[in-house]
Residue frames as a rotation matrix with the C-alpha (Angstrom) as fourth column:
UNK 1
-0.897 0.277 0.343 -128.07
0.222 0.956 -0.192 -48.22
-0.382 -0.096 -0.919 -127.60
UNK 2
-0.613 0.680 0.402 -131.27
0.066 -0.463 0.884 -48.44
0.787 0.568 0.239 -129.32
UNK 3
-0.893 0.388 0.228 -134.28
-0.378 -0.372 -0.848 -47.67
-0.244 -0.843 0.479 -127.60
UNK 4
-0.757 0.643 -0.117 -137.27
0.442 0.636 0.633 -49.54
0.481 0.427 -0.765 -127.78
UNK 5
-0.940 0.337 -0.053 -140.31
-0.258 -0.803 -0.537 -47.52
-0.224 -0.491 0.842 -127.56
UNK 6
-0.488 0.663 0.568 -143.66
0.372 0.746 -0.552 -49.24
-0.790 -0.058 -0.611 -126.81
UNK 7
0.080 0.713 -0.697 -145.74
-0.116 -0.688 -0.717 -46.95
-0.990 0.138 0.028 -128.79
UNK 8
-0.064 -0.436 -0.897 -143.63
-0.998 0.043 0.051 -47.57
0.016 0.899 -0.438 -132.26
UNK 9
-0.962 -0.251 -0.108 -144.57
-0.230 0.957 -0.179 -51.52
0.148 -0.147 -0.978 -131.35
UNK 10
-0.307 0.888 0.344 -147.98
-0.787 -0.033 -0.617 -51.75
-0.536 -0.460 0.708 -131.08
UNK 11
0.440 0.530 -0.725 -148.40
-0.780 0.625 -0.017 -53.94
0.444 0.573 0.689 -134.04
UNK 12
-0.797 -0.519 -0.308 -146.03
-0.373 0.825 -0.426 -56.96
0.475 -0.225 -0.851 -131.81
UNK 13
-0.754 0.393 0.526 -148.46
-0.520 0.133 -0.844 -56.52
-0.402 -0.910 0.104 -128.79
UNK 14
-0.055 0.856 -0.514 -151.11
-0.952 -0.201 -0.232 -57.09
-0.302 0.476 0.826 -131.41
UNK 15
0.044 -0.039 -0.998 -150.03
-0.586 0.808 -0.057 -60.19
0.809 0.588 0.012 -132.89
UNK 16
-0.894 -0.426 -0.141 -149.60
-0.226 0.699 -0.678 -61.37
0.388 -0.574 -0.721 -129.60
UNK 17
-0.303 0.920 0.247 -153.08
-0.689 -0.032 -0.724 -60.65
-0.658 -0.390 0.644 -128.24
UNK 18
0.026 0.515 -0.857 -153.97
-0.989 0.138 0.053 -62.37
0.146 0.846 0.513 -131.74
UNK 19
-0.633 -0.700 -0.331 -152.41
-0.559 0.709 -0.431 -65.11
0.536 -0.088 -0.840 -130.75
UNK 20
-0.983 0.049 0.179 -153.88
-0.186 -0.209 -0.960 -65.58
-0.010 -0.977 0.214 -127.56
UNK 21
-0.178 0.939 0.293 -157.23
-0.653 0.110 -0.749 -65.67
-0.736 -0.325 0.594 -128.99
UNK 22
0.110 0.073 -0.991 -157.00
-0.698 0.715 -0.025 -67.97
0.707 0.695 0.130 -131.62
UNK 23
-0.777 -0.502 -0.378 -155.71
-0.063 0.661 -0.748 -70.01
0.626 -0.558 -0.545 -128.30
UNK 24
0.176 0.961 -0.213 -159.11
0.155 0.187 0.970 -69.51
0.972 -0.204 -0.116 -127.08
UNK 25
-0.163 -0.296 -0.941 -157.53
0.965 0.150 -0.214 -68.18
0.204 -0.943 0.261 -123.54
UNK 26
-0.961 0.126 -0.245 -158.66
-0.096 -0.987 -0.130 -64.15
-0.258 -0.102 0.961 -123.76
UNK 27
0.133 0.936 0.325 -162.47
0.952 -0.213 0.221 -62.85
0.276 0.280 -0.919 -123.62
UNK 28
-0.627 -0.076 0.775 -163.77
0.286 -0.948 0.138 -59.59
0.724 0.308 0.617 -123.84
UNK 29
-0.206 0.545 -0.813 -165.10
0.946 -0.103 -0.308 -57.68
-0.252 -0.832 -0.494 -120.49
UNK 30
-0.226 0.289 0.930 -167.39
0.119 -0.940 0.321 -54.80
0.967 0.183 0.177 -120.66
UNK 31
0.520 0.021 -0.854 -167.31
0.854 -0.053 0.518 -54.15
-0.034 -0.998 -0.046 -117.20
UNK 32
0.298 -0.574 0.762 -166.38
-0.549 -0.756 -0.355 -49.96
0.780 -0.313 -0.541 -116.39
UNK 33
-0.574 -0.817 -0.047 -164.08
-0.095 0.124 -0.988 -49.70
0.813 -0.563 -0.149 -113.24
UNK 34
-0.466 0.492 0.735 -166.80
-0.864 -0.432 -0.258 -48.66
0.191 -0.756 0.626 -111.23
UNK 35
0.536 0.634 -0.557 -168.85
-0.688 0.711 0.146 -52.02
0.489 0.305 0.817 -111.99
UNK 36
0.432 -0.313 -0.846 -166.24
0.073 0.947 -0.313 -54.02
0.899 0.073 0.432 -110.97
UNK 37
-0.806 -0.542 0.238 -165.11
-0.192 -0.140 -0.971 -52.45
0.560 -0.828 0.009 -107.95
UNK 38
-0.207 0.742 0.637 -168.89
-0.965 -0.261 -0.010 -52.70
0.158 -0.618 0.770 -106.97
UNK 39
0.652 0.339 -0.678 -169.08
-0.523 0.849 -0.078 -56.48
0.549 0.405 0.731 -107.85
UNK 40
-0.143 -0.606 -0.782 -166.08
0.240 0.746 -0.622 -57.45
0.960 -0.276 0.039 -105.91
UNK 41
-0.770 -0.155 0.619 -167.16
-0.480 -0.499 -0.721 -55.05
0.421 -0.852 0.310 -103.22
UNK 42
0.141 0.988 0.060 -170.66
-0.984 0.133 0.122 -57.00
0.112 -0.076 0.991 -103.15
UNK 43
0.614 -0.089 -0.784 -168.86
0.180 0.983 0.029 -60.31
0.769 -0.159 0.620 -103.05
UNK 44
0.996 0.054 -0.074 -166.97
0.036 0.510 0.860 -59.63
0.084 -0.859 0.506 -100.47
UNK 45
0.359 -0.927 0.105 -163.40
0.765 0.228 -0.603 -60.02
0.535 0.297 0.791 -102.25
UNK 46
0.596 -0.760 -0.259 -159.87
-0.458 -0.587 0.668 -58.95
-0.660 -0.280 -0.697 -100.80
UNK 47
0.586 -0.622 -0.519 -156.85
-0.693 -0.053 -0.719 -58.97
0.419 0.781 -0.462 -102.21
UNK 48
0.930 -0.253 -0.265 -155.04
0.327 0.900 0.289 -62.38
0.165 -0.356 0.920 -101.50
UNK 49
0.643 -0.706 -0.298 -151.65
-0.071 -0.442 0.894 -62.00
-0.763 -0.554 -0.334 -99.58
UNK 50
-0.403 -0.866 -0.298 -148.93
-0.054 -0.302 0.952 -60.43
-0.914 0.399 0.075 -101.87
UNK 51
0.056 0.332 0.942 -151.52
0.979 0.169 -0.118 -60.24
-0.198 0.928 -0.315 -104.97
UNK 52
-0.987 -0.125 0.102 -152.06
0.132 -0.989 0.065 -56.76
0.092 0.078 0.993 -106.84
UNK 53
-0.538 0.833 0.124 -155.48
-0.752 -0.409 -0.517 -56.51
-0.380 -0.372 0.847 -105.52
UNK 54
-0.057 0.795 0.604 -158.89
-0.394 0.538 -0.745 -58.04
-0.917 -0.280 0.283 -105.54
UNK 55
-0.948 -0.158 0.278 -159.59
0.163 0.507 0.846 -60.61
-0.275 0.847 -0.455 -107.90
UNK 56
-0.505 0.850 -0.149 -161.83
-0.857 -0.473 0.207 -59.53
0.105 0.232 0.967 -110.59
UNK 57
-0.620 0.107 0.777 -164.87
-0.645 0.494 -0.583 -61.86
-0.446 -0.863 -0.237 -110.22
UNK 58
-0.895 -0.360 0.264 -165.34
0.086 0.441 0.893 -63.09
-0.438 0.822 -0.363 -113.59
UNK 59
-0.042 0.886 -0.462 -168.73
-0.375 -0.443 -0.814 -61.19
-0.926 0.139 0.351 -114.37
UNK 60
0.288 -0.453 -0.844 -167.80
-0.876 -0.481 -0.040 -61.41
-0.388 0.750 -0.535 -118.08
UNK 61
-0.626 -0.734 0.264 -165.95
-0.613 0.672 0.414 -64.77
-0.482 0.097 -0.871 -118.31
UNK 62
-0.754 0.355 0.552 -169.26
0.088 0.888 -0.451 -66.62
-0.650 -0.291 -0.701 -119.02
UNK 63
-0.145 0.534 -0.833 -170.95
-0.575 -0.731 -0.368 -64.32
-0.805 0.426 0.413 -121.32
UNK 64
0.350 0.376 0.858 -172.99
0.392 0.773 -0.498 -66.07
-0.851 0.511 0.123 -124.31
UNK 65
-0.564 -0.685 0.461 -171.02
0.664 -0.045 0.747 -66.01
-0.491 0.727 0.480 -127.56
UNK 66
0.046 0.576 0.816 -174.01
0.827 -0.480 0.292 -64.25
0.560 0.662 -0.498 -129.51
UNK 67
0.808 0.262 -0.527 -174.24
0.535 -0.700 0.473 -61.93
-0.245 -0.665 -0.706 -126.41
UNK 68
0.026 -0.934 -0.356 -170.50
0.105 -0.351 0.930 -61.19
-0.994 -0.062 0.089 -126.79
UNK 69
-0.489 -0.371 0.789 -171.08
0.808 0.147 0.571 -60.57
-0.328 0.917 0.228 -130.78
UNK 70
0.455 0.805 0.381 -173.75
0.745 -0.578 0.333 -58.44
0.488 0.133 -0.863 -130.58
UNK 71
0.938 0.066 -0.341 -172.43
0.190 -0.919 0.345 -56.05
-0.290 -0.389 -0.874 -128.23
UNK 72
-0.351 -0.914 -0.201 -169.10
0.416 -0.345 0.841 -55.71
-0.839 0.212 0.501 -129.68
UNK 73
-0.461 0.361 0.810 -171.01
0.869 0.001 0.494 -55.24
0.178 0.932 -0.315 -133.18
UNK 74
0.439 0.898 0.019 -172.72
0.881 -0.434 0.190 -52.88
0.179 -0.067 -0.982 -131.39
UNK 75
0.004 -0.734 0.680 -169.51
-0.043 -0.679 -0.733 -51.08
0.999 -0.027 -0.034 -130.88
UNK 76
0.990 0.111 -0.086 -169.73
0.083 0.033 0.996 -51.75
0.113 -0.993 0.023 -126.47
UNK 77
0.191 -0.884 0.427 -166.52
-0.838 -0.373 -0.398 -50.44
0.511 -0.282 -0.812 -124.96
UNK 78
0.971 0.094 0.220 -164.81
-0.230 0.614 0.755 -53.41
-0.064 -0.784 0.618 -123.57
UNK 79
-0.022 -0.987 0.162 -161.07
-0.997 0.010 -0.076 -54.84
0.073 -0.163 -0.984 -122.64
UNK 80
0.811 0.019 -0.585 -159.64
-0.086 0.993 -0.086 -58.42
0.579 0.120 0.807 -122.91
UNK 81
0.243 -0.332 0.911 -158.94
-0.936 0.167 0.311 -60.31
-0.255 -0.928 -0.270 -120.11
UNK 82
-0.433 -0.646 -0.629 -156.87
-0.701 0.679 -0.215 -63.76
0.566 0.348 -0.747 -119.99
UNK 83
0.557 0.826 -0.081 -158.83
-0.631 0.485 0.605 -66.30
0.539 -0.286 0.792 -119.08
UNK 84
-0.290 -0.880 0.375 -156.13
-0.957 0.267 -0.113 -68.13
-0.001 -0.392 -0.920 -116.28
UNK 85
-0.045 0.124 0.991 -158.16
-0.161 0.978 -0.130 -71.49
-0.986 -0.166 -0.024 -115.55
UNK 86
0.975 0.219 0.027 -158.63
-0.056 0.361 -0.931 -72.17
-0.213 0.907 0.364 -119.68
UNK 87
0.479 -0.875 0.071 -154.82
-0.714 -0.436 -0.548 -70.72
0.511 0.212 -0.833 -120.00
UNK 88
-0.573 -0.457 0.680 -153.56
-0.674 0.735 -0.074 -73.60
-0.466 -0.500 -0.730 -117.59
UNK 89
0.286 0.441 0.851 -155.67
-0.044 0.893 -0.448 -76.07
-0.957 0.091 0.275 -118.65
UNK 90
0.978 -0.183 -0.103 -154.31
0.021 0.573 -0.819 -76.35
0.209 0.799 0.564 -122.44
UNK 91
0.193 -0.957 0.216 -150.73
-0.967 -0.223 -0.120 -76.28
0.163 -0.186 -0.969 -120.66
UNK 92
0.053 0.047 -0.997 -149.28
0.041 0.998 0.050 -79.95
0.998 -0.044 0.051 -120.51
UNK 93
0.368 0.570 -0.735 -150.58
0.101 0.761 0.640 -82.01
0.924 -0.310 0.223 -117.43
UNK 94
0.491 -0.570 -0.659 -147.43
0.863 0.422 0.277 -81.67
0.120 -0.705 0.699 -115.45
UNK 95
-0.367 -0.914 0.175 -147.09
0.728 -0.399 -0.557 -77.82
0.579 -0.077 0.812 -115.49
UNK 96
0.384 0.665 -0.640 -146.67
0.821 0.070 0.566 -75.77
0.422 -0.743 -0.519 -113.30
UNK 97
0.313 -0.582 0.751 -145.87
0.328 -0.676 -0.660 -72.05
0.891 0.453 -0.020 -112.29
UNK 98
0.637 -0.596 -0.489 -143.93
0.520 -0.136 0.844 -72.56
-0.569 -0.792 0.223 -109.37
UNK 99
0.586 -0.718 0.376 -140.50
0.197 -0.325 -0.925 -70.29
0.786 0.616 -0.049 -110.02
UNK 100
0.455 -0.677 -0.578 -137.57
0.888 0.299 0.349 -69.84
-0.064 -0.672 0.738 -108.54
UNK 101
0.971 -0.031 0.239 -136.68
-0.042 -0.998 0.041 -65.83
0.237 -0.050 -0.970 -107.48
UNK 102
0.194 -0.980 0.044 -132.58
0.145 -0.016 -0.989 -64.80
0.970 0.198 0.139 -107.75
UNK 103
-0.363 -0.437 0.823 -133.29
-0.276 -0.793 -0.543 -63.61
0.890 -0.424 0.167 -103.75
UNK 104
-0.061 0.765 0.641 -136.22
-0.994 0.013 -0.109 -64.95
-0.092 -0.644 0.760 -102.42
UNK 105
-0.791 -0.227 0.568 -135.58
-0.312 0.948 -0.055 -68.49
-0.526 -0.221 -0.821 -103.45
UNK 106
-0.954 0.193 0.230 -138.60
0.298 0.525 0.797 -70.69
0.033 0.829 -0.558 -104.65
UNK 107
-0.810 0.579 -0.096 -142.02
-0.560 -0.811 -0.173 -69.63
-0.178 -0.086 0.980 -105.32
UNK 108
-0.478 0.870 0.116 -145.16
0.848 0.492 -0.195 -71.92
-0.227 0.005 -0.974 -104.83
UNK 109
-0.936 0.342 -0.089 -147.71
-0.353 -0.898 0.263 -70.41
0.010 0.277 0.961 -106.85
UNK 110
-0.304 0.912 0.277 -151.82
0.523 0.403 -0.751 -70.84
-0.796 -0.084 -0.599 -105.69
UNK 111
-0.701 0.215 0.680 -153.59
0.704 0.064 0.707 -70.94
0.109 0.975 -0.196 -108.88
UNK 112
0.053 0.965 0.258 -156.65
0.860 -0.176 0.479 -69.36
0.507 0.197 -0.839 -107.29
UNK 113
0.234 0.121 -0.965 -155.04
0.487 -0.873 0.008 -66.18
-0.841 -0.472 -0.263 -106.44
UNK 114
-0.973 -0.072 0.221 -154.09
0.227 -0.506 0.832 -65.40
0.052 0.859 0.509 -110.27
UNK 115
-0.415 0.852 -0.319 -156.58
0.135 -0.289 -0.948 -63.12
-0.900 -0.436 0.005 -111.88
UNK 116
0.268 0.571 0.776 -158.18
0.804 0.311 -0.506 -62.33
-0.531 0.760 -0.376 -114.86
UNK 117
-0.347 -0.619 -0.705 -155.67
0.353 -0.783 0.513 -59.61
-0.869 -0.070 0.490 -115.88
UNK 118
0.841 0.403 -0.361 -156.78
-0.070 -0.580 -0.812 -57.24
-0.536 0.708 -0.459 -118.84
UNK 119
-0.274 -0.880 0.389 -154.06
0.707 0.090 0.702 -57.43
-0.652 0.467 0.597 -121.60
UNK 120
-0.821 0.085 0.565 -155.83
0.279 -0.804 0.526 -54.32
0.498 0.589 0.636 -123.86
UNK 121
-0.045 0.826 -0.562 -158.00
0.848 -0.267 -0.459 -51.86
-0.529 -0.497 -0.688 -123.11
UNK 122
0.149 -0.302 0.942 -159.11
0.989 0.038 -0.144 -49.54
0.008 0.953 0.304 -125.24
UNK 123
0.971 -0.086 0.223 -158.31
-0.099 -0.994 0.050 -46.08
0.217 -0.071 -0.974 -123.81
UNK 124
0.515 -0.817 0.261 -154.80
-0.606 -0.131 0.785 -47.16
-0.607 -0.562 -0.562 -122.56
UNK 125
0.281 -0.164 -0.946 -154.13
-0.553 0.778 -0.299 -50.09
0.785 0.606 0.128 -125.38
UNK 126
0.250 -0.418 -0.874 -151.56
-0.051 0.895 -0.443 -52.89
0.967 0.155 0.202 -124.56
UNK 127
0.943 -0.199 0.267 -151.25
-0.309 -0.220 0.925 -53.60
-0.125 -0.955 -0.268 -120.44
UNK 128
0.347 -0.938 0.009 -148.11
-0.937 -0.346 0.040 -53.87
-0.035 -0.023 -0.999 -119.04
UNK 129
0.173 -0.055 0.983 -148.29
-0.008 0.998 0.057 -57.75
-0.985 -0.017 0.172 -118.35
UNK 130
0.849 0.331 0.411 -148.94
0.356 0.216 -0.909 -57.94
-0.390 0.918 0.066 -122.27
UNK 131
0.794 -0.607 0.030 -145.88
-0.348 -0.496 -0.796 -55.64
0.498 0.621 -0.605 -123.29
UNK 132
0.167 -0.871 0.461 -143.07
-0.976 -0.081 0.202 -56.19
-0.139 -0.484 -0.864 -121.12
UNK 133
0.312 -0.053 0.949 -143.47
-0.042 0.997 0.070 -60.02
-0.949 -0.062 0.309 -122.07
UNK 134
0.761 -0.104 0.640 -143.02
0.609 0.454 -0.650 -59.75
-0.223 0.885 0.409 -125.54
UNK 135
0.677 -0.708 0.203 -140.25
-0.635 -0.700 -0.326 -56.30
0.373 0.091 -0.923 -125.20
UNK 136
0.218 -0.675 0.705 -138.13
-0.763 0.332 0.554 -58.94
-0.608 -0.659 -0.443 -122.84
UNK 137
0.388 -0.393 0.834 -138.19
0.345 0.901 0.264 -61.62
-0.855 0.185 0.485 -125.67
UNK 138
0.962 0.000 0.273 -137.55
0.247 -0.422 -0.872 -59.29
0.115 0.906 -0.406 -128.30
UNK 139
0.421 -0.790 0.445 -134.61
-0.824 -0.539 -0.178 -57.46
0.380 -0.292 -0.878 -126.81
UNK 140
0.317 -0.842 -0.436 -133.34
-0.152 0.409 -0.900 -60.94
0.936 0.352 0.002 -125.87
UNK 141
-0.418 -0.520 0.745 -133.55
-0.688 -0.354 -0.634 -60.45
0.593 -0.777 -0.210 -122.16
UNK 142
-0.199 -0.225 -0.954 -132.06
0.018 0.972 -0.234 -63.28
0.980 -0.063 -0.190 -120.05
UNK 143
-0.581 -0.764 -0.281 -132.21
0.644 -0.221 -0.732 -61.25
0.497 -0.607 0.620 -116.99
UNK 144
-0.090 0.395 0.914 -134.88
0.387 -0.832 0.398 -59.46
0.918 0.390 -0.078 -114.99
UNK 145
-0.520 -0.450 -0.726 -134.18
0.737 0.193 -0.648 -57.19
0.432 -0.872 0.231 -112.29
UNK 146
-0.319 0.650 0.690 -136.94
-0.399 -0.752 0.524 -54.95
0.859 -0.108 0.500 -110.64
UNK 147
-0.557 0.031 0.830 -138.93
-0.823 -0.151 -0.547 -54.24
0.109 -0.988 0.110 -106.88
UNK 148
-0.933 0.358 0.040 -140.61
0.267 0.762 -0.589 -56.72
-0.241 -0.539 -0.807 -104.70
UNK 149
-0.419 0.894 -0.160 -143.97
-0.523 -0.382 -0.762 -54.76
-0.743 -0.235 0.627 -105.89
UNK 150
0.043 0.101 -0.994 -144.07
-0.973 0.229 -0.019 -56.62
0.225 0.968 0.108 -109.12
UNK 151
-0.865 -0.444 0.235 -143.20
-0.471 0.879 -0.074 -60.17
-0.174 -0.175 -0.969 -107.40
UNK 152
-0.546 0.484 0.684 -146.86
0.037 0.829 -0.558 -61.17
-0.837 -0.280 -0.471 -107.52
UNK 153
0.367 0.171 -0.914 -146.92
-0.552 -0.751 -0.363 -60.14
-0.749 0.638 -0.181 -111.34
UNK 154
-0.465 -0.724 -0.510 -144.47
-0.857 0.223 0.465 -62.79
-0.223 0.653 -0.723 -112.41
UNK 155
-0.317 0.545 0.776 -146.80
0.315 0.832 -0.456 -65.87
-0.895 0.100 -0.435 -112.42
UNK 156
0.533 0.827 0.180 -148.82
0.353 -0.023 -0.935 -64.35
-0.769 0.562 -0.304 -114.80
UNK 157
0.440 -0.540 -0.717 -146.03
-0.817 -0.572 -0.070 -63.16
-0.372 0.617 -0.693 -116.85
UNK 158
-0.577 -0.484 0.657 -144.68
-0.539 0.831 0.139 -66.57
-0.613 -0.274 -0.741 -116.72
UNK 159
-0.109 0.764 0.636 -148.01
0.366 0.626 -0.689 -67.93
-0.924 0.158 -0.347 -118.25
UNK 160
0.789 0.421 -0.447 -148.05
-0.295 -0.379 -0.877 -65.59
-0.539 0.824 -0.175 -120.83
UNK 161
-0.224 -0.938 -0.265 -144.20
-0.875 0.073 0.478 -66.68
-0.429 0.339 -0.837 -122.03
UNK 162
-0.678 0.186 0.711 -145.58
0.389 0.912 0.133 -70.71
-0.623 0.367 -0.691 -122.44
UNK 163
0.673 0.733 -0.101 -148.87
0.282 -0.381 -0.881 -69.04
-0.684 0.564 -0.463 -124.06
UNK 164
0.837 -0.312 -0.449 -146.60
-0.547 -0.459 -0.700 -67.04
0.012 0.832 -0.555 -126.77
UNK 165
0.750 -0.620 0.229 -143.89
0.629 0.564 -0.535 -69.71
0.203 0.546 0.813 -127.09
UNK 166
0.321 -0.929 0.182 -141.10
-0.341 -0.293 -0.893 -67.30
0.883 0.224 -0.411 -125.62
UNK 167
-0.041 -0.631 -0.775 -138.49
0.596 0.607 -0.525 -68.12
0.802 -0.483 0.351 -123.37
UNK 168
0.807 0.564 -0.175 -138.42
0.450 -0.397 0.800 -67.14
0.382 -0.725 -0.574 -119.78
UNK 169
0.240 -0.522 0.818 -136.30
-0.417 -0.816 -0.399 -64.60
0.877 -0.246 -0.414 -118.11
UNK 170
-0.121 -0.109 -0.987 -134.44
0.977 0.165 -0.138 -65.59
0.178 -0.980 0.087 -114.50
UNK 171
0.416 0.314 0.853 -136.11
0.088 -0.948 0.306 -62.98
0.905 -0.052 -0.422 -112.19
UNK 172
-0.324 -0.325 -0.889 -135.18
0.849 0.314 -0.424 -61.54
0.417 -0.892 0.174 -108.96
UNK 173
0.519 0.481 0.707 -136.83
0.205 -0.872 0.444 -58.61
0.830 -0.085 -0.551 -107.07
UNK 174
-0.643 -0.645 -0.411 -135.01
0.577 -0.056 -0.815 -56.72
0.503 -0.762 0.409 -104.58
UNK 175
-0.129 0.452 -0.883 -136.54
0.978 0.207 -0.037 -54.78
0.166 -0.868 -0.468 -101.67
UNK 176
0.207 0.300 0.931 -138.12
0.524 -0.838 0.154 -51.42
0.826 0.456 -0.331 -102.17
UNK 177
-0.904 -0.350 0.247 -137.08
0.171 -0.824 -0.540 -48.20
0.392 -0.446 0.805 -100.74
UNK 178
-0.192 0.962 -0.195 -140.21
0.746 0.272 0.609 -47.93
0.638 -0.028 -0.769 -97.88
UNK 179
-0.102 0.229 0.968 -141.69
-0.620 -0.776 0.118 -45.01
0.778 -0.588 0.221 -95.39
UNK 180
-0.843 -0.313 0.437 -142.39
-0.487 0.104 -0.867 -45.70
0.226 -0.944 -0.240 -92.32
UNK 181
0.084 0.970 0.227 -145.73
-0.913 0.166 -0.373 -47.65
-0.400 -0.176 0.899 -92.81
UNK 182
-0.274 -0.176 0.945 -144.13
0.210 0.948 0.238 -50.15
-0.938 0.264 -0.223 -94.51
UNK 183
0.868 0.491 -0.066 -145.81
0.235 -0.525 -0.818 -48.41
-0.437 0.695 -0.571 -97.91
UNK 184
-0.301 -0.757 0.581 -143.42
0.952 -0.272 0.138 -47.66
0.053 0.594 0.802 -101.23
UNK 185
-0.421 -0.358 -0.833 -141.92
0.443 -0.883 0.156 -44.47
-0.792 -0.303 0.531 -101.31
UNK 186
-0.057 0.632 0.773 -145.07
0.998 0.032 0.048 -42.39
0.006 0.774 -0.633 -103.60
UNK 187
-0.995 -0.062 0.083 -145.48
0.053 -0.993 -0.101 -38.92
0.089 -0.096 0.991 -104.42
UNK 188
-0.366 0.929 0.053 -148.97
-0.057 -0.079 0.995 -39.76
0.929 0.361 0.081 -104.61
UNK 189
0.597 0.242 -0.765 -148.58
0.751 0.168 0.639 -40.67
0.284 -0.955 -0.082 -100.64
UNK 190
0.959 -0.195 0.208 -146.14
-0.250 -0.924 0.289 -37.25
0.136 -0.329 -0.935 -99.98
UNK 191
0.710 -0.700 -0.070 -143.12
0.587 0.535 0.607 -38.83
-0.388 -0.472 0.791 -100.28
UNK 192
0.744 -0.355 -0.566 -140.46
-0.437 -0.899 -0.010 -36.33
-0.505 0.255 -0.825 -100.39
UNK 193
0.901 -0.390 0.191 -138.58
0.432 0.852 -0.297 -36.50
-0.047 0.350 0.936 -103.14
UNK 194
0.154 -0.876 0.457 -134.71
0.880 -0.089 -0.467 -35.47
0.450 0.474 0.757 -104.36
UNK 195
-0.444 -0.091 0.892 -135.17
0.174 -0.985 -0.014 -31.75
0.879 0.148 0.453 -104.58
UNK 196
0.730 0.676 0.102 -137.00
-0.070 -0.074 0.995 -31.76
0.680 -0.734 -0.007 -101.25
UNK 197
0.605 -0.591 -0.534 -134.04
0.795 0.483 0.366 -33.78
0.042 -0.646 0.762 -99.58
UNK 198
-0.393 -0.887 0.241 -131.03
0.837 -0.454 -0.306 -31.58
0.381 0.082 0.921 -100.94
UNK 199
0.065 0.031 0.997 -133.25
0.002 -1.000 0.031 -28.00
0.998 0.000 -0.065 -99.71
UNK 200
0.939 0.342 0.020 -133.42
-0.017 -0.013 1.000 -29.82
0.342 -0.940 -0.006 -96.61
UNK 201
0.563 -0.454 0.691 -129.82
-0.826 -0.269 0.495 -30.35
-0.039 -0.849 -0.527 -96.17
UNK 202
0.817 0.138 0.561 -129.50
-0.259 0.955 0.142 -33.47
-0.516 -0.261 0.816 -97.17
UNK 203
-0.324 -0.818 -0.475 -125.91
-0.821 -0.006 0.570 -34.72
-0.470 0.575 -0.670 -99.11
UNK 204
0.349 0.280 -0.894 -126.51
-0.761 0.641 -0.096 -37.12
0.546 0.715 0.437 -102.04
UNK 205
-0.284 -0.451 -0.846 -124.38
-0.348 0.871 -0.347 -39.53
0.894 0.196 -0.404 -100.10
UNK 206
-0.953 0.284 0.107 -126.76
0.050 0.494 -0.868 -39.55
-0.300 -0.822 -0.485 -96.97
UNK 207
0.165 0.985 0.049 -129.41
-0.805 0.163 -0.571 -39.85
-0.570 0.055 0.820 -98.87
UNK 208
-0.065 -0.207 -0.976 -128.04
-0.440 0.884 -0.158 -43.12
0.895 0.420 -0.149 -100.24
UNK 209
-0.794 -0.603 -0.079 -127.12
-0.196 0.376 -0.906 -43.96
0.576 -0.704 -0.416 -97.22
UNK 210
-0.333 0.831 0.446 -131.14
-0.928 -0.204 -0.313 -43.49
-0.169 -0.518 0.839 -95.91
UNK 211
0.162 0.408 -0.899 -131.78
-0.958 0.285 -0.043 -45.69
0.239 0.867 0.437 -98.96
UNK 212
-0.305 -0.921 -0.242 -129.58
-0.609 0.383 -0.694 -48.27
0.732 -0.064 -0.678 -97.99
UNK 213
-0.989 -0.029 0.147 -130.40
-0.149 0.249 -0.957 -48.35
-0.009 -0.968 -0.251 -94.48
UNK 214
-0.132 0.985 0.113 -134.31
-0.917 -0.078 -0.390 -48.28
-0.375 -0.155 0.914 -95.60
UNK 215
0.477 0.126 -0.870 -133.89
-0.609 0.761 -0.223 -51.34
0.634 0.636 0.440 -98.28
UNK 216
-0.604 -0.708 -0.366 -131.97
-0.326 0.638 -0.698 -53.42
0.727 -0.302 -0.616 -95.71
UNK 217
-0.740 0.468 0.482 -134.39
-0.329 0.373 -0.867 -53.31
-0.586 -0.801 -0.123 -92.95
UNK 218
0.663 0.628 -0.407 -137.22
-0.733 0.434 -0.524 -54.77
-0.153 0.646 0.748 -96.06
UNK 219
-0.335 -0.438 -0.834 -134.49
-0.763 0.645 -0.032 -57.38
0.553 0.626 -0.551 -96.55
C-alpha cells in the first residue's frame, strides 16, 4: 500500500491554511508558550471537562491589522490560530457540531469550550488538527477509528471539514489502555512497556489479556 508521508505533503496543508485565510477564520499569534501559559494562569483558566487543556485566552485574536503587518514584516515569530467564533459564524444559521460517536452515541458540543487551536507553527509546521483533516479526505477515509484521548479533538476537526469543503469521516473512539490513576499508559509517566513485561515473565497472551481487562473496566 502506498504510504502517505506528511512531510512529502506540505504543499496540501498549505493550500489549506491558504484557504482558511482568504475565509478570514485564521490570525496570527505571537504569543511564546511561556506567555500563554502565564496569561491563562493569570486569568484563572482550567481546562473544561474532556477538553485538551486550557483555553488559550485570545491575547492575539484582537490585534490591530497594521499591528499584525508590521510585526510580521518585521519578521516576529508567530503561529496561526483558527479563529472558532468567526469560523461558526460564516457557517449557515442552522449548523451545528453536535456528532454522533460509533460507541459513545451522540455528542452535544458547547461552543465555548472549543479553542483557538494553532494550525502552523513555525518550528513544528502543519498541527495535527490541520493535517489529519486533509490526509483523511485525500486517502478517501470513510472511517475513523482511534482512543477516547482525541474525542474532544473531533469538534474542531469537524469544523475544519465544512471550512475546507471535505466530507466527514464516521468516528468512534474506543477506550484507552489506563494505569491505575485512571492516566494513559505513558513512558513519559513510567509506564512499563513490552520488553519490560516479557523480562518480567509476562506471556504475550497475558499481556493482552491485562489489556483487555484494563480497556473494559474504561468501557
Amino acid at each position: 500500500p502506498n504510504i502517505r508521508r506528511q512531510s512529502e505533503h506540505f504543499s496540501d496543508y498549505e493550500a489549506a491554511l491558504e484557504t482558511l485565510k482568504a475565509l478570514n477564520v485564521v490570525y496570527p499569534c505571537f504569543c511564546t508558550r511561556r506567555q500563554i501559559r502565564e496569561a491563562v494562569a493569570n486569568a484563572g483558566s482550567t481546562a473544561p471537562p474532556g477538553g485538551m487543556g486550557p483555553i488559550y485566552p485570545g491575547t492575539c485574536r484582537g490585534l490591530d491589522p497594521h499591528t499584525v503587518a508590521a510585526r510580521i514584516a518585521a519578521g516576529d515569530s508567530h503561529a496561526w490560530r483558527l479563529n472558532i467564533r468567526r469560523a461558526l459564524s460564516i457557517l449557515p444559521g442552522s449548523a451545528t457540531l453536535d456528532w454522533h460517536d460509533g460507541r459513545l452515541g451522540p455528542q452535544p458540543v458547547a461552543v465555548d469550550t472549543l479553542d483557538d487551536a494553532i494550525l502552523d507553527r513555525k518550528d513544528t509546521r502543519y498541527s495535527y488538527h490541520l493535517s489529519v483533516v486533509v490526509d483523511d479526505a485525500q486517502q478517501g477515509i470513510t472511517d475513523v477509528v482511534r482512543g477516547t484521548d482525541l474525542l474532544a479533538a473531533t469538534p474542531l476537526h469537524i469544523l475544519l471539514q465544512r471550512l475546507l469543503a471535505l466530507p466527514t469521516p464516521h468516528y468512534r473512539h474506543h477506550a484507552l489502555v489506563a494505569d491505575t490513576d485512571a492516566k494513559k499508559l505513558s513512558k513519559s509517566r513510567g509506564a512499563p512497556g513490552i520488553r519490560t513485561l516479557r523480562a518480567a515473565g509476562h506471556s504475550a497472551s497475558a499481556v493482552l489479556a491485562m489489556a483487555r481487562a484494563a480497556v473494559a473496566s474504561r468501557e
